[in-house]
N, C-alpha and C positions, 0 to 999 in steps of 0.2 A: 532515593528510589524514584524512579521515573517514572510516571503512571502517562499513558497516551490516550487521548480523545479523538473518535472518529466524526466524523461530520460530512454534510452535505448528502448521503445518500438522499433518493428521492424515488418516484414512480415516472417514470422517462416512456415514451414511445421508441420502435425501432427505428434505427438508423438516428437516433437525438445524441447529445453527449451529457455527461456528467464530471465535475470538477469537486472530487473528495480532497478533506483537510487533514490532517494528522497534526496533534496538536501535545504537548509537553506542559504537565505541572510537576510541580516538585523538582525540574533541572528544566533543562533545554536539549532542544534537539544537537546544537552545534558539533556536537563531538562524537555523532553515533552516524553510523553509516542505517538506512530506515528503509527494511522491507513494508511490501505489503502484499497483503495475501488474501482469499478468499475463500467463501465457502459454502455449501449447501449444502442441507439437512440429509444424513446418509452417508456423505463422502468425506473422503480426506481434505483438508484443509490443502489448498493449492499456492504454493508460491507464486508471484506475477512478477516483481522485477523488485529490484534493491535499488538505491540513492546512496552515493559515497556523498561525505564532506566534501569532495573534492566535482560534487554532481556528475561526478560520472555515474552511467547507469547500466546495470546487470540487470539483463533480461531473462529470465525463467522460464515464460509459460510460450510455449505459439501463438496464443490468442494476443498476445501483446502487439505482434509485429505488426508493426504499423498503426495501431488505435489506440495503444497507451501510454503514456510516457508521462514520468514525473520529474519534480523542479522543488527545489529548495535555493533560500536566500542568504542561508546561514547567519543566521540573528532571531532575535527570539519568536520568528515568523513562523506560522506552519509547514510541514511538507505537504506535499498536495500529489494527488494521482488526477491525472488526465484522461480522460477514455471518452473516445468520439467511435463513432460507427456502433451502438450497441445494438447487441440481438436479445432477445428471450434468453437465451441461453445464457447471457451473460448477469443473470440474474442470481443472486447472494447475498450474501453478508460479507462486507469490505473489511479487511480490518490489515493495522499499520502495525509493526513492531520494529524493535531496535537490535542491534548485532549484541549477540549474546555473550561472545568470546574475542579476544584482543587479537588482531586491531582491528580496536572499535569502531573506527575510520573507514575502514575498508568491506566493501561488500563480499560475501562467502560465496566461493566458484558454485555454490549448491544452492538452491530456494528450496532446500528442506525445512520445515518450521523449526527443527531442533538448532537450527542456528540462532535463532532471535529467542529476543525475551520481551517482558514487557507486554504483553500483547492488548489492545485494548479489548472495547465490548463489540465495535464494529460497527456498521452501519449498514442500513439493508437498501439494497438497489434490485430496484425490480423495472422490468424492461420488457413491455407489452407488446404483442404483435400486433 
């Protein structure tokens, strides 16, 4: 069973970046293709982009284009999301999950949550005007 740890959220001003970790105990990441996702209190939980094994990346949300982008090393390393240019608005709870259904490798055409599993507790990013 894979259990994932989120890391690095923090309290950022606008236009700052922030570099979240996605982390694996009880397996590793190497074999799962690894969304991440967001959320705030009210709404539905929002898909932001997927990592294949293979780092290629599937982009989900518009907010992504251009300011997010993640990287994996594929070894017992974290995935990590990137996000530069942040707003207020981009303020949540971060959280990583892994492809739910085979192939595990591969990112799902959807960043519906119902694809992943695993999900962690998330980390909260708040981003001040």
């Amino acid at each position: 069973q894979v259990q994932l740890v989120e890391s690095g959220g923090d309290l950022v001003q606008s236009g700052g970046s922030l570099r979240l970790s996605c982390a694996a105990s009880g397996s590793t990441l190497e074999s799962y293709a690894v969304g991440w996702f967001r959320q705030v209190p009210g709404r539905e939980r929002e898909g932001l982009l997927c990592i294949a094994t293979n780092k290629e990346i599937t982009f989900y949300h518009e907010v992504t284009k251009g300011r997010f982008t993640a990287s994996r090393d594929n070894t017992k390393s974290p995935v990590y999301l990137r996000m530069n240019s942040l707003s207020p608005e981009d303020t949540a709870v971060y959280s990583c999950a892994i492809r739910a259904s085979p192939p595990l490798s591969h990112c799902p055409l959807s960043g519906s949550a119902y694809g992943f599993g695993s999900f962690g507790q998330g980390t909260q990013v708040t981003v001040s005007s």
